[in-house]
C-alpha positions in Angstrom: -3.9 -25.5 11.1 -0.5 -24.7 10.9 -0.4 -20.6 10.1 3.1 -20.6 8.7 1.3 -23.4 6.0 -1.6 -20.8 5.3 0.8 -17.7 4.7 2.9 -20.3 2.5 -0.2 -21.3 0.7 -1.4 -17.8 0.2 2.0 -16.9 -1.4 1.9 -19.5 -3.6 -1.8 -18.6 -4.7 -0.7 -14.8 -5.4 1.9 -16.2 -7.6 -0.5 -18.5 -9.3 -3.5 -16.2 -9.6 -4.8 -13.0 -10.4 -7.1 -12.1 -7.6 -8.6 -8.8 -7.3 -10.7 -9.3 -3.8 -10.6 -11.3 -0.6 -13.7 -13.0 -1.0 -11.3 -14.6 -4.8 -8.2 -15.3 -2.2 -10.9 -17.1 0.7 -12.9 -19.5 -1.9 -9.2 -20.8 -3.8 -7.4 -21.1 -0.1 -10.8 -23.4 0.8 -11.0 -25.0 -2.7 -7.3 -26.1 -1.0 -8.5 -27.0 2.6 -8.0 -24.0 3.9 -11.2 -22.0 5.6 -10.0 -18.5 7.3 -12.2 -15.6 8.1 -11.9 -12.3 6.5 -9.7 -10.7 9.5 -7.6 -13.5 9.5 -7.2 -13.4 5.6 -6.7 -9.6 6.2 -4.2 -10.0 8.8 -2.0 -12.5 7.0 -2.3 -10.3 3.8 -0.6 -7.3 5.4 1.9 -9.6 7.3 3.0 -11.1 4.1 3.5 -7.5 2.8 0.4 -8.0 0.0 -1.0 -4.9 -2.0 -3.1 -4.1 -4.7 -1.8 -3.3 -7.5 -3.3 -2.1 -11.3 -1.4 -3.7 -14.1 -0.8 -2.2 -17.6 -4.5 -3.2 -18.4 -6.3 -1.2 -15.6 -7.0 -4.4 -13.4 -6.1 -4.2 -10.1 -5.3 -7.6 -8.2 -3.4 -8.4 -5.2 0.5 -8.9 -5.2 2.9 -9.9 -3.2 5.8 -7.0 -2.7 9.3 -7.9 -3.6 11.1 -8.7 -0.8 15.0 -8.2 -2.4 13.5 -4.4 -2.9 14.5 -1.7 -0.7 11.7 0.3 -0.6 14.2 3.4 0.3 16.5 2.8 -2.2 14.4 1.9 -5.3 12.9 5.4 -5.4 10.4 4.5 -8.2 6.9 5.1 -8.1 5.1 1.3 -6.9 2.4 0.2 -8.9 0.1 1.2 -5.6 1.1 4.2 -5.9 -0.8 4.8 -9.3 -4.0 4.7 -7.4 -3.0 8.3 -5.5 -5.8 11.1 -7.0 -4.3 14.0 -5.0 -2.3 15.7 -2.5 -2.8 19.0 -0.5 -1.3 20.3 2.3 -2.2 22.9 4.9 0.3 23.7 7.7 1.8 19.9 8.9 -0.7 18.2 7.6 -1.6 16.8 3.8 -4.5 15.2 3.0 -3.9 12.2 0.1 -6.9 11.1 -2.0 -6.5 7.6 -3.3 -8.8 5.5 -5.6 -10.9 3.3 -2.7 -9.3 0.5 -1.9 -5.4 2.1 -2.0 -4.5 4.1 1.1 -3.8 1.5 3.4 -1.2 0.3 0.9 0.1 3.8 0.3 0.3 4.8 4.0 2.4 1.9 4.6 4.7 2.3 1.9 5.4 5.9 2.7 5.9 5.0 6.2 8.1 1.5 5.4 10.6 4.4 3.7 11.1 6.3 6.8 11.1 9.6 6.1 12.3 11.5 9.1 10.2 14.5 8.6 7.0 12.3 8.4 5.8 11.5 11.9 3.0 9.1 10.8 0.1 8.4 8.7 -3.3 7.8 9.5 -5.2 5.9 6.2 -9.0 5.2 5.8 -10.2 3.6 2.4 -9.4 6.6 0.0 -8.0 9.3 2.4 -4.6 9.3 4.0 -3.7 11.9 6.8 0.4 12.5 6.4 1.4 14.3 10.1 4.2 16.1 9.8 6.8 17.1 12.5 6.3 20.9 13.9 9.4 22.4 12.3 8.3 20.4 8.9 5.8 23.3 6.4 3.9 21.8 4.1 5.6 23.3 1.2 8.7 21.8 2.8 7.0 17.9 3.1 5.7 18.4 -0.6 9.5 19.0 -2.1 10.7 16.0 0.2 7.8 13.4 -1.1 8.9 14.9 -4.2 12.3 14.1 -4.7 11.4 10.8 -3.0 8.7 9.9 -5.5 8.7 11.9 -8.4 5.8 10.5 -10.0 3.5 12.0 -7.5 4.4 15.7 -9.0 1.1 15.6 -11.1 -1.1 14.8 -8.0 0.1 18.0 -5.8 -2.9 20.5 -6.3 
């Protein structure tokens, strides 16, 4: 199968719809024709920029980004976003507590904007590690993901 056809397919599901878990996404795309296994659904989802998102109603589904966004430039706080719990820092690194299921999607975001103090992230389910470059305090990193996403001011403990 043709996996330009799948990712098509897959787009065209998100936009038709609401899905809130892979196994949703796997049984429409074979209702279609289309069987794929979990890694490859996963690894099509994150080259097609998916995330979960929570809507105004509290349910959380999978959506496609918007690709006419600049991530840097928008500065608003994503949907994805809502699902960070906490921040903390201690020396260069901060610790960021998501509901499960969101830190993949907020690692990459932080990391899509680039910010030059950031060296990296490392995200599990609910727990991202934010690595910060040696000159970079926490105190420092906190003002910086502040003014970049000021909606994350509540979550700093």
């Amino acid at each position: 199968m043709d996996r330009i056809y799948r990712l098509d397919l897959i787009k065209e599901i998100l936009n038709e719809y609401v899905l809130s878990n892979q196994d949703e996404i796997q049984a429409v795309l074979s209702k279609k024709g289309v069987h794929v296994t979990q890694a490859t659904l996963s690894r099509d989802l994150k080259s097609l920029r998916v995330s979960r998102v929570t809507d105004s109603n509290g349910k959380t589904r999978y959506a496609l980004q918007d690709a006419t966004s600049s991530l840097y430039e928008k500065r608003e706080l994503p949907d994805h976003l809502d699902g960070v719990i906490s921040i903390e820092f201690s020396g260069q690194l901060g610790v960021v507590k998501t509901i499960p299921g969101f830190a993949n999607a907020v690692a990459y975001y932080i990391d899509q904007v680039k910010i030059p103090e950031i060296m990296g992230t490392i995200a599990g389910d609910d727990t991202i590690l934010l690595i910060a470059k040696a000159e970079v305090s926490g105190n420092h990193l906190a003002g910086i993901l502040l003014n970049n996403f000021g909606g994350l001011s509540e979550k700093f403990k």
